[in-house]
Residue frames relative to the residue before (quaternion, step in Angstrom):
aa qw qx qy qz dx dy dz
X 1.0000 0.0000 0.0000 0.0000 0.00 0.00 0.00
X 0.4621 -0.5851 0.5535 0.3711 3.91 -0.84 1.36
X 0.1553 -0.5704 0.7948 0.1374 3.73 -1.80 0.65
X 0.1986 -0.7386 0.6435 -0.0303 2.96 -1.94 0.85
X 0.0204 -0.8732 0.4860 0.0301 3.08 -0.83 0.51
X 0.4320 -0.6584 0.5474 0.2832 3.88 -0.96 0.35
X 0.0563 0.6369 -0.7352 -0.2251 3.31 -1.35 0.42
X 0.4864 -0.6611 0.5633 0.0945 3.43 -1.91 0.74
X 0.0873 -0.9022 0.4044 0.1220 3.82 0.50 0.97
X 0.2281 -0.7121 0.5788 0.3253 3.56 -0.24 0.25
X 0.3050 0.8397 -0.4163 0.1690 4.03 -0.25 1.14
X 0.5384 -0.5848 0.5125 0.3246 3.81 -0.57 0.65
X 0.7787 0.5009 -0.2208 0.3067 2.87 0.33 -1.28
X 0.3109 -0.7920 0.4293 0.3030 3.49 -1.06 0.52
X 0.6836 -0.4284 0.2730 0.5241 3.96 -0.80 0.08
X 0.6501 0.5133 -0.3639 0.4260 3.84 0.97 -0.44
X 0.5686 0.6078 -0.3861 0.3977 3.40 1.31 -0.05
X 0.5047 0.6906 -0.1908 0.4816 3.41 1.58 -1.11
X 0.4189 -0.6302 0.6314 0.1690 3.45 -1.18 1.31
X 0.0332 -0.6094 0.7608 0.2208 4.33 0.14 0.78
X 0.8332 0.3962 -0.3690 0.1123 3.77 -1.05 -0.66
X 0.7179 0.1949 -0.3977 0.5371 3.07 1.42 0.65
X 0.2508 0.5054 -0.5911 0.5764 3.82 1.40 1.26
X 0.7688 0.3552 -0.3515 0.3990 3.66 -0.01 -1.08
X 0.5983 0.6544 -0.2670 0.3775 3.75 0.91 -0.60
X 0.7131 0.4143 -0.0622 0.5621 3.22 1.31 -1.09
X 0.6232 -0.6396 0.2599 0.3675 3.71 1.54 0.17
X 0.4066 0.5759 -0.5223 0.4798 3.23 0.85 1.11
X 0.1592 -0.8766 0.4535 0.0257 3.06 -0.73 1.20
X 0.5975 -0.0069 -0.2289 0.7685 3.88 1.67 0.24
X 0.1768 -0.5918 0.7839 0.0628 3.19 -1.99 0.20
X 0.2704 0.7203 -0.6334 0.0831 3.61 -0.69 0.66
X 0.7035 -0.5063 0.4292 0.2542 3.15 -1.45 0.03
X 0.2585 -0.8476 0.4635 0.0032 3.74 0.22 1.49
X 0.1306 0.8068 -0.5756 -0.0277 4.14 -0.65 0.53
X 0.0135 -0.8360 0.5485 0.0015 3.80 0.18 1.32
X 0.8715 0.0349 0.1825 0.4538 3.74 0.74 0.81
X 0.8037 -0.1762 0.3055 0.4792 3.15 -1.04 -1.10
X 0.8232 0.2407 -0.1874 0.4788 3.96 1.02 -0.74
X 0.5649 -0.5505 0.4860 0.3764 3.35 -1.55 0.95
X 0.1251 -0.7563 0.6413 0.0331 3.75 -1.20 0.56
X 0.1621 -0.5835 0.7750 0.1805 3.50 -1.79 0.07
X 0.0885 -0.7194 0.6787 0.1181 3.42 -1.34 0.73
X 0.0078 0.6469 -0.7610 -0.0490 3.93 -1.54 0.93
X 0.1391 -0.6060 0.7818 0.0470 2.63 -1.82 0.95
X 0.0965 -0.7422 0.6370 -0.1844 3.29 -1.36 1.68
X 0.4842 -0.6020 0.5044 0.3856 3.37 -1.25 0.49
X 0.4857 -0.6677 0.4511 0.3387 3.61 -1.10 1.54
X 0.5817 0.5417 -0.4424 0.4153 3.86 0.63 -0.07
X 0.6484 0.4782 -0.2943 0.5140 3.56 1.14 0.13
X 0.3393 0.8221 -0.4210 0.1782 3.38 1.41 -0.26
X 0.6634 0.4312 -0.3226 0.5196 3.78 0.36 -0.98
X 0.6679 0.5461 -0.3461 0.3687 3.74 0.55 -0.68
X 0.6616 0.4440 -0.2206 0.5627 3.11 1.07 -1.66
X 0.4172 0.5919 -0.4542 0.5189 4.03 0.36 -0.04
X 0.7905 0.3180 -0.1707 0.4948 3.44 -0.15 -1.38
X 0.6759 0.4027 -0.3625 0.4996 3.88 0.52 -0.20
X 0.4764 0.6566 -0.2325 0.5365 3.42 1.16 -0.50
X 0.8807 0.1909 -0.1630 0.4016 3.36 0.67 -1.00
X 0.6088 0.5982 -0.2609 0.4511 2.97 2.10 -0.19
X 0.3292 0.6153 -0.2818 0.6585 3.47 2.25 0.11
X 0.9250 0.0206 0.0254 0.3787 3.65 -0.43 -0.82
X 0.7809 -0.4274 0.2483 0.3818 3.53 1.17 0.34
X 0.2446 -0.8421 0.3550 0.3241 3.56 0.12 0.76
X 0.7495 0.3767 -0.3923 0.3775 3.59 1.33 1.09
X 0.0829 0.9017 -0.3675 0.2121 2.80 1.67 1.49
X 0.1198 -0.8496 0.4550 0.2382 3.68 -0.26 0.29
X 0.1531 -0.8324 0.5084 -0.1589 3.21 -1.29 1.67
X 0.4902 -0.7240 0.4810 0.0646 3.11 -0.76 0.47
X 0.3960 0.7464 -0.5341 -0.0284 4.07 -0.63 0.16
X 0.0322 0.7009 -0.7123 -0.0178 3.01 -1.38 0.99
X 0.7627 -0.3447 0.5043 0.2124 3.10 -2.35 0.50
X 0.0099 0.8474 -0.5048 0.1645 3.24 -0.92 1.13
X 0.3890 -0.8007 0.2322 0.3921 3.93 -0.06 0.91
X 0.7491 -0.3662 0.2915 0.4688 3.72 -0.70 0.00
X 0.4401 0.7127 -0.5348 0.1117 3.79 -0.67 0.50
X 0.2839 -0.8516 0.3792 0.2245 3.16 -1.26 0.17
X 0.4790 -0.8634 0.1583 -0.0004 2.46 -0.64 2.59
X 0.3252 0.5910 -0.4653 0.5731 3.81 1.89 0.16
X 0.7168 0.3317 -0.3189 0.5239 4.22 0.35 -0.76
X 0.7211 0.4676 -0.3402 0.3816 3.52 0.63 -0.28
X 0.5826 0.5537 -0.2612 0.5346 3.33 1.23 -0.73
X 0.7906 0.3855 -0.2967 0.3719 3.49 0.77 -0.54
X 0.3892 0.6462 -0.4576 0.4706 3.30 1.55 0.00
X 0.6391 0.6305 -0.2513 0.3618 3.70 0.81 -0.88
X 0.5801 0.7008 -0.1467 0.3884 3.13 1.59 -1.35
X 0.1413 -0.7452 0.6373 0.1363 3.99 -0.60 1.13
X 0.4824 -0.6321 0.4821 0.3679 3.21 -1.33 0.31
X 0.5027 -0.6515 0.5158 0.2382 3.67 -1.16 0.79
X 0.2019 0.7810 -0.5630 -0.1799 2.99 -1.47 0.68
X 0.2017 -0.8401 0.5033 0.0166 3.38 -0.72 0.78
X 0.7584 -0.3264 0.1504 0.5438 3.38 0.24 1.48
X 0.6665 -0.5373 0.0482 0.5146 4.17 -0.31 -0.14
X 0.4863 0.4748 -0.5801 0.4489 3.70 0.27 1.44
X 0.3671 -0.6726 0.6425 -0.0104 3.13 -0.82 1.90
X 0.2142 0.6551 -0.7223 -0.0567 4.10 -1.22 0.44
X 0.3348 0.7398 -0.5828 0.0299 3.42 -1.81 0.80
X 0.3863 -0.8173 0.1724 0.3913 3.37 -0.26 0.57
X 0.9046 -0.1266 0.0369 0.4053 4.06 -0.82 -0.69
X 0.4175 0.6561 -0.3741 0.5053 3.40 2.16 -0.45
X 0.8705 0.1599 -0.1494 0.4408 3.47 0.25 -0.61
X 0.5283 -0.6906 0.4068 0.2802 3.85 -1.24 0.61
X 0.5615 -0.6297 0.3201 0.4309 3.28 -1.00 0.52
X 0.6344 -0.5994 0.4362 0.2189 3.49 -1.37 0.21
X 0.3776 -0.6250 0.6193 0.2886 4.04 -0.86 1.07
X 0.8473 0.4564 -0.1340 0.2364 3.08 0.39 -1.66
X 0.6546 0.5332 -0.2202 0.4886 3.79 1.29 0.22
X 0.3391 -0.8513 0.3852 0.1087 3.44 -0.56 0.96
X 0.6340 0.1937 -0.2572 0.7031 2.96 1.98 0.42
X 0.1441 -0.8429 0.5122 -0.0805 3.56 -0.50 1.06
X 0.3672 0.7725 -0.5181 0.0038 4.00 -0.02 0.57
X 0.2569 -0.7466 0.6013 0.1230 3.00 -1.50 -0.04
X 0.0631 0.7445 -0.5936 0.2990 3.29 -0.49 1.74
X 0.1555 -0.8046 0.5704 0.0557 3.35 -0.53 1.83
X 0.7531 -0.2358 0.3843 0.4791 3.49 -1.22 0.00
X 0.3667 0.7035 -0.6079 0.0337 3.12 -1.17 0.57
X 0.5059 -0.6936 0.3192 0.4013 3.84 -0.96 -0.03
X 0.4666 0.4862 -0.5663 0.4746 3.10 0.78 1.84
X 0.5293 -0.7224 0.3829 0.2266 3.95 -0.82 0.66
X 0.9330 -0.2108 -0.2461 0.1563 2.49 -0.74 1.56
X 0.5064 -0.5357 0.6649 0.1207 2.75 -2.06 1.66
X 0.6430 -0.5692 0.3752 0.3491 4.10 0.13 -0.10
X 0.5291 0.7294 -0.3506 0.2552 3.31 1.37 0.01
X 0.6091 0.4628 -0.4484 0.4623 3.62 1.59 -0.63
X 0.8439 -0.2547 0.3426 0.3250 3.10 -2.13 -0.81
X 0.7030 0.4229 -0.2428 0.5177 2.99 0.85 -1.62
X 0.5962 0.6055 -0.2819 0.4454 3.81 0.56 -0.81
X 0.7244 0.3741 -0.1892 0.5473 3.46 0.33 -0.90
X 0.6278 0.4242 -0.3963 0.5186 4.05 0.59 -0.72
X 0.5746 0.5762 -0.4125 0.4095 3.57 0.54 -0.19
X 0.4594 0.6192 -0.3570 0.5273 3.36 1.02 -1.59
X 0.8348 0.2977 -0.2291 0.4025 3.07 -0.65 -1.60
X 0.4471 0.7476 -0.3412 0.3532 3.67 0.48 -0.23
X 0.6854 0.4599 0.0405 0.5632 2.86 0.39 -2.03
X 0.7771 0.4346 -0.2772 0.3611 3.87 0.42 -0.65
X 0.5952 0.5373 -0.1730 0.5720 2.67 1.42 -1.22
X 0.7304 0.4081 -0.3117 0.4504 3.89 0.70 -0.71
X 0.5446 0.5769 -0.4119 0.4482 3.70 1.45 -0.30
X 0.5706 0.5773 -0.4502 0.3720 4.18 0.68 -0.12
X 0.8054 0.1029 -0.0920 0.5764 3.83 0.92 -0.93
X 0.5348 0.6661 -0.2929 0.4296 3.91 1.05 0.61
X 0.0422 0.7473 -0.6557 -0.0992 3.71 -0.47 0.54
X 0.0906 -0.8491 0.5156 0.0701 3.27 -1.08 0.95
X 0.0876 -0.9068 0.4111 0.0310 3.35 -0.60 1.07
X 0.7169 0.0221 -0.1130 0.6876 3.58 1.66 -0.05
X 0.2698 -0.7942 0.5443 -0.0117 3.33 -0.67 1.49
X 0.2651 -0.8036 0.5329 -0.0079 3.71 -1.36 0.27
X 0.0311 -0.8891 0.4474 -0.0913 3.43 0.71 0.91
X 0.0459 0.8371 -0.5447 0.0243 4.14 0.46 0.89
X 0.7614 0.2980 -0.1335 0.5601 3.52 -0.42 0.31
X 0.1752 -0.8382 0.5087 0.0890 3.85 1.05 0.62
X 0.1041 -0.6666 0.7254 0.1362 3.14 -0.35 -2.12
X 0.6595 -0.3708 0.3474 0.5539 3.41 -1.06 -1.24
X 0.6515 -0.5412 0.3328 0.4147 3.91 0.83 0.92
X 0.6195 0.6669 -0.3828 0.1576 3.53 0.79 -0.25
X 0.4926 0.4183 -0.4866 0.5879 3.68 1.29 0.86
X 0.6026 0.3768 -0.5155 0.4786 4.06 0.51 0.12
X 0.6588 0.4534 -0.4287 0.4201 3.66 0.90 -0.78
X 0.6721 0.5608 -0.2457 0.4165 3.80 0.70 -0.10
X 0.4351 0.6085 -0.2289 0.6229 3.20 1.58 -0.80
X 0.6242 0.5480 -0.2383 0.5033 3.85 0.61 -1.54
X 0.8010 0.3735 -0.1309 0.4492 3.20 0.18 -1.12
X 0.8406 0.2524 -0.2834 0.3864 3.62 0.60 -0.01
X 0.7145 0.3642 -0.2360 0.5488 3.05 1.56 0.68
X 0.0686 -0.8882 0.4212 0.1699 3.20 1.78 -0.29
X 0.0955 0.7912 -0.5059 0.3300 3.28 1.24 2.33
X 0.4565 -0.5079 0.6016 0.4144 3.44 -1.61 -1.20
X 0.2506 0.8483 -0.4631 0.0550 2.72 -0.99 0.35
X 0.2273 -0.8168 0.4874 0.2088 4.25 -0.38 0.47
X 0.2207 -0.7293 0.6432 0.0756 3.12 -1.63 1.04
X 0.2580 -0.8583 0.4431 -0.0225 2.88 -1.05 1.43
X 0.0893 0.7215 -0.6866 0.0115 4.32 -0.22 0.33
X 0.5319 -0.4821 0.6706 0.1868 3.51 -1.98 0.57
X 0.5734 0.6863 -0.1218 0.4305 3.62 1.78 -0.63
X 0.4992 -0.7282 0.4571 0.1072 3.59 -0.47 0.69
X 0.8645 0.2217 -0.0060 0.4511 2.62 0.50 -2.07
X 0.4838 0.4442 -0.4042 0.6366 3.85 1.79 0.36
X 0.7036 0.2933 -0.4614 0.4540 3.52 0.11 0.74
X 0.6890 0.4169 -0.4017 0.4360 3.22 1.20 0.07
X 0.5296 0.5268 -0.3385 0.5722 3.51 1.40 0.00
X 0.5426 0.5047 -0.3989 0.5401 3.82 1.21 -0.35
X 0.6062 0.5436 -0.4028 0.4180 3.76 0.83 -0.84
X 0.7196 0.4115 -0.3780 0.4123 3.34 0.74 -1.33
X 0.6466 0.5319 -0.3228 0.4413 3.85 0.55 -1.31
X 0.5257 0.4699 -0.5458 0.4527 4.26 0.68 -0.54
X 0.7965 0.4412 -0.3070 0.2769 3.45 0.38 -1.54
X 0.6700 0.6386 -0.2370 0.2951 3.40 1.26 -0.72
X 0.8321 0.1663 -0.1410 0.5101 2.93 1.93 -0.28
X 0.6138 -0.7000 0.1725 0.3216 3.10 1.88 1.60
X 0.1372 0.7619 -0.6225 0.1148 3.60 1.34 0.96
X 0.4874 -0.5652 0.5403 0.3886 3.46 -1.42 0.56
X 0.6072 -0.6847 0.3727 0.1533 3.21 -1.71 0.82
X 0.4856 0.6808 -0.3410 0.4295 3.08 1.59 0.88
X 0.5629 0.6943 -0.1769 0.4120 2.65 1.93 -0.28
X 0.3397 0.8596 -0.3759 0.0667 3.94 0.89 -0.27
X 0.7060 -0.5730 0.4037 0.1018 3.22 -2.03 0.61
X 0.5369 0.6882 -0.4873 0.0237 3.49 -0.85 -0.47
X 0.7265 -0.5035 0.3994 0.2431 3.09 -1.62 0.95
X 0.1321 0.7671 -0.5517 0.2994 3.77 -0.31 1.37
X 0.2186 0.7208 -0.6459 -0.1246 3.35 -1.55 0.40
X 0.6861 -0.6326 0.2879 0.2148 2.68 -1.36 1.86
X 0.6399 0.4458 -0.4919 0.3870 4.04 0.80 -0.64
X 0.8210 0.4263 -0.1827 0.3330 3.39 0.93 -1.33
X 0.6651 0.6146 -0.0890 0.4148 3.67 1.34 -0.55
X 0.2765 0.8871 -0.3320 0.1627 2.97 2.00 -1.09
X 0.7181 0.5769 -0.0451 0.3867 3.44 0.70 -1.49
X 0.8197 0.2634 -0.2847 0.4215 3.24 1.44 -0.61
X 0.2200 0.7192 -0.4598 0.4722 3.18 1.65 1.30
X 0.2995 -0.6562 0.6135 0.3215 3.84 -1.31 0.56
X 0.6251 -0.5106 0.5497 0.2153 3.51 -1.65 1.52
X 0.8243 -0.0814 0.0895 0.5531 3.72 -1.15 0.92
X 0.2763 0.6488 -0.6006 0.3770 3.67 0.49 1.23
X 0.7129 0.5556 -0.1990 0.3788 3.69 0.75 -0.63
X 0.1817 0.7172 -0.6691 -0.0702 3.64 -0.74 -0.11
X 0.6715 0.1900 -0.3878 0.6022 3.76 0.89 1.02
X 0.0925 -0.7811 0.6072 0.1124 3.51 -1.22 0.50
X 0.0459 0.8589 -0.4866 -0.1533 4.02 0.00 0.07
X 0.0482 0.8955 -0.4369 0.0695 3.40 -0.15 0.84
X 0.0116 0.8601 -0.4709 0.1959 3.38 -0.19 1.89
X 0.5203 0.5063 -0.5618 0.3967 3.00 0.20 1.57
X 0.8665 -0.3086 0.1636 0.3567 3.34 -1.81 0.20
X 0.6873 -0.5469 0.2188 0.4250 3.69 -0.75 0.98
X 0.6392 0.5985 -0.2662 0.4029 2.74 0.39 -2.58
X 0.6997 0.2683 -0.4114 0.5188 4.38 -0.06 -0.92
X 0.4338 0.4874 -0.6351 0.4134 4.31 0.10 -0.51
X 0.6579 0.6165 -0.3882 0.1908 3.69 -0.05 -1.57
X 0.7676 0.3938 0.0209 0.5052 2.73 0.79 -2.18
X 0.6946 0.3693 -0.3807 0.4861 3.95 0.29 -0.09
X 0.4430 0.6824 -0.5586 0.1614 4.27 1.15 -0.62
X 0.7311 0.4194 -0.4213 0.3348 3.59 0.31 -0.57
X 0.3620 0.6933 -0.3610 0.5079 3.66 1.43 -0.17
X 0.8639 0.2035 -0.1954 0.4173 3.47 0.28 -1.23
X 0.1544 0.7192 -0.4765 0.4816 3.64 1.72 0.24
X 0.7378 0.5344 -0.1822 0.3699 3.53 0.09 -1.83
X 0.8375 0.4151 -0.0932 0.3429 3.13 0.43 -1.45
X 0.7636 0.3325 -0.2181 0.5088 3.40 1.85 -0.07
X 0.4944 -0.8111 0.3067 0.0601 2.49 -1.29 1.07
X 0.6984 -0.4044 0.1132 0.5796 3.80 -0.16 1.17
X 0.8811 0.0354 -0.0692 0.4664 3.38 -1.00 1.07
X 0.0462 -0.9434 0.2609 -0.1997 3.08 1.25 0.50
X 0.0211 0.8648 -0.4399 -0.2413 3.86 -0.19 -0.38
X 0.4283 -0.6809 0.5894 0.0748 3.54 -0.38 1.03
X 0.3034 0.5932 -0.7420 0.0738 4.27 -1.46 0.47
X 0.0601 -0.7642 0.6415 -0.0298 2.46 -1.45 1.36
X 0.0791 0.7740 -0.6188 0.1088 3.78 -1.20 0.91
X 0.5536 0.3991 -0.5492 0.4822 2.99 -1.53 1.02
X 0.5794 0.5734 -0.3637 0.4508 3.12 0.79 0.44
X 0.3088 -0.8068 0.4548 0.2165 3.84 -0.70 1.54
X 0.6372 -0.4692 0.3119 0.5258 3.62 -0.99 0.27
X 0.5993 0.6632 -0.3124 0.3214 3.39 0.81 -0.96
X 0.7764 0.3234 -0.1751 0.5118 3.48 0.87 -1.42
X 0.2451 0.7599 -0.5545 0.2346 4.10 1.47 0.25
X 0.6867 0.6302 -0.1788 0.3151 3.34 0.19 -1.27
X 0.6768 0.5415 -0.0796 0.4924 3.27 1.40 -0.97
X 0.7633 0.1941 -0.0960 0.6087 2.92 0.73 -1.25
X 0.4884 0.3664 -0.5882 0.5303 3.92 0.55 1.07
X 0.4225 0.7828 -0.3085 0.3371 3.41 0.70 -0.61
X 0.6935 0.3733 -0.0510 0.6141 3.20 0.94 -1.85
X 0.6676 0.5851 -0.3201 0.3308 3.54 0.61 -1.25
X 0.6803 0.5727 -0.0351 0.4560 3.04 0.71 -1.60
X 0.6242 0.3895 -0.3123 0.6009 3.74 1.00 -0.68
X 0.8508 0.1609 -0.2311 0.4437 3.91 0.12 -0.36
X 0.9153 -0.0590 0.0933 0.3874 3.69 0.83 1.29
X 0.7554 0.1557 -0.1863 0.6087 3.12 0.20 -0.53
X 0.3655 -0.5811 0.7264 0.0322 3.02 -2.28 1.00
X 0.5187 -0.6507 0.5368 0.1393 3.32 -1.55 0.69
X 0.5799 0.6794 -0.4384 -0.0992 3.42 -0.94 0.41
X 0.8020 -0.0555 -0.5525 0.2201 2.27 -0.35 2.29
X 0.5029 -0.6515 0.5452 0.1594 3.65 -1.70 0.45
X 0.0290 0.6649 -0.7421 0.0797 3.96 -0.71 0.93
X 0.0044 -0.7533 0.6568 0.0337 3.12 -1.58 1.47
X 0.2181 -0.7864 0.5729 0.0763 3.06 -1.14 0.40
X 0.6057 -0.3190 0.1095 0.7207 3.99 0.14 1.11
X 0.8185 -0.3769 0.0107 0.4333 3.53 -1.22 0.16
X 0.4871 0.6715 -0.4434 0.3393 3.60 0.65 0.45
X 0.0942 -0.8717 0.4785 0.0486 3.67 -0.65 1.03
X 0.2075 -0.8084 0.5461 0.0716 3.77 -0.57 0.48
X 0.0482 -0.8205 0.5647 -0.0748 3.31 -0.01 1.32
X 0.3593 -0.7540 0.5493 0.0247 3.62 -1.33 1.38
X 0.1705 0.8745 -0.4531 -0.0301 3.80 0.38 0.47
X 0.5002 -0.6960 0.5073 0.0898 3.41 -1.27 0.38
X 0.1078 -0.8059 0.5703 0.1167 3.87 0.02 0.75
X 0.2709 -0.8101 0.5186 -0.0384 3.17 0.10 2.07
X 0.5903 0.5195 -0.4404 0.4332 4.33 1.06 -0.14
């Protein structure tokens, strides 16, 4: 039988600061927000056969004289547990939450996306600045062929769907997030113009259609935005719109930097603790 165990982090910081997709990569299997009292905490739960590893990430995350805590814990399964934890989002009139709670009369977008071990349900930074993105870009925007790179569980292509009732393709380097997109399209009746497939944008680039796009959405780790921008140049179409996220305040600067030098213009920027969501404009 798998053992498990909890570390207790002593940490300022809150869970939205935290890179989950390379914690979850490395064998953390929940992350939540931890309150023992008097000090701010982080709690992982990891498989106890990972213990010496998860230590060293642990210490390479918060300092290698961070002070922590591990203890034994009974068997459960911590994707169903974590979502019990989970409030439902709202973001102006697109409701998201997952099977704990019923759908909504009163919302004109309604989804329902449970925990799973693809990224994101709408609760981080980078995830949520998109939301707002995307809403905010539906008031003066028609959209007629979307791009979704870095999927997750599909829930910015299913949203995208819904406020434009467009086409559009979602894309992951990932297997098992396009098979969790499959389940989450059907669960929340995306039109069938909308479809999936397993892709990664550094290596694949090519089997994408040139200036096919007039939305791009691109949620994943900066350092690849950097290196793929002239790629997504290609793929949009005149005047285009460009979001980007996953991206830390720190590395903003940079990666407008790059943007901004081959075309495209900003307007606008939604942060969320150090996470930033930039909205650009293919001005050629």
């Amino acid at each position: 039988m798998t053992k498990y165990v909890e570390a207790i982090i002593k940490s300022d910081l809150s869970i939205d600061e935290l890179d989950d997709d390379y914690l979850f990569e490395k064998g953390i299997i929940s992350i939540s927000q931890a309150n023992t009292g008097k000090d701010q905490c982080i709690s992982f739960h990891f498989d106890k056969k990972n213990e010496t590893n998860i230590i060293k990430i642990i210490q390479s995350v918060f300092g290698k004289f961070v002070n922590f805590n591990i203890k034994n814990i009974p068997k459960k399964n911590w994707v169903i547990e974590t979502q019990k934890n989970l409030k439902p989002i709202i973001s102006k009139d697109i409701i998201i939450h997952n099977d704990n709670y019923s759908r909504s009369k009163y919302s004109n977008i309604d989804l329902c996306i449970n925990a799973s071990m693809a990224f994101g349900t709408g609760h981080h930074g980078t995830t949520y600045g998109c939301i707002e993105a995307l809403s905010d870009l539906r008031k003066n925007r028609k959209i007629n062929y979307f791009l979704d790179i870095g999927t997750g569980s599909g829930i910015l292509s299913i949203i995208s769907s819904k406020l434009w009732y467009c086409s559009g393709l979602a894309i992951d380097n990932d297997p098992v997030a396009i098979e969790i997109t499959k389940i989450n399209f059907k669960k929340n009746n995306v039109n069938p113009s909308v479809t999936y497939k397993v892709l990664d944008i550094i290596r694949d680039c090519k089997k994408l259609q040139s200036n096919g796009y007039d939305l791009i959405i691109v949620n994943i780790l900066a350092n690849v935005i950097n290196k793929v921008r002239f790629d997504l140049k290609k793929l949009l179409d005149k005047n285009g719109i460009l979001i980007l996220s996953g991206i830390t305040y720190s590395q903003k600067r940079s990666v407008l930097m790059y943007f901004l030098s081959i075309g495209f213009m900003k307007i606008r920027e939604i942060q969320y603790a150090e996470w930033v969501t930039l909205t650009l404009v293919l001005q050629e």
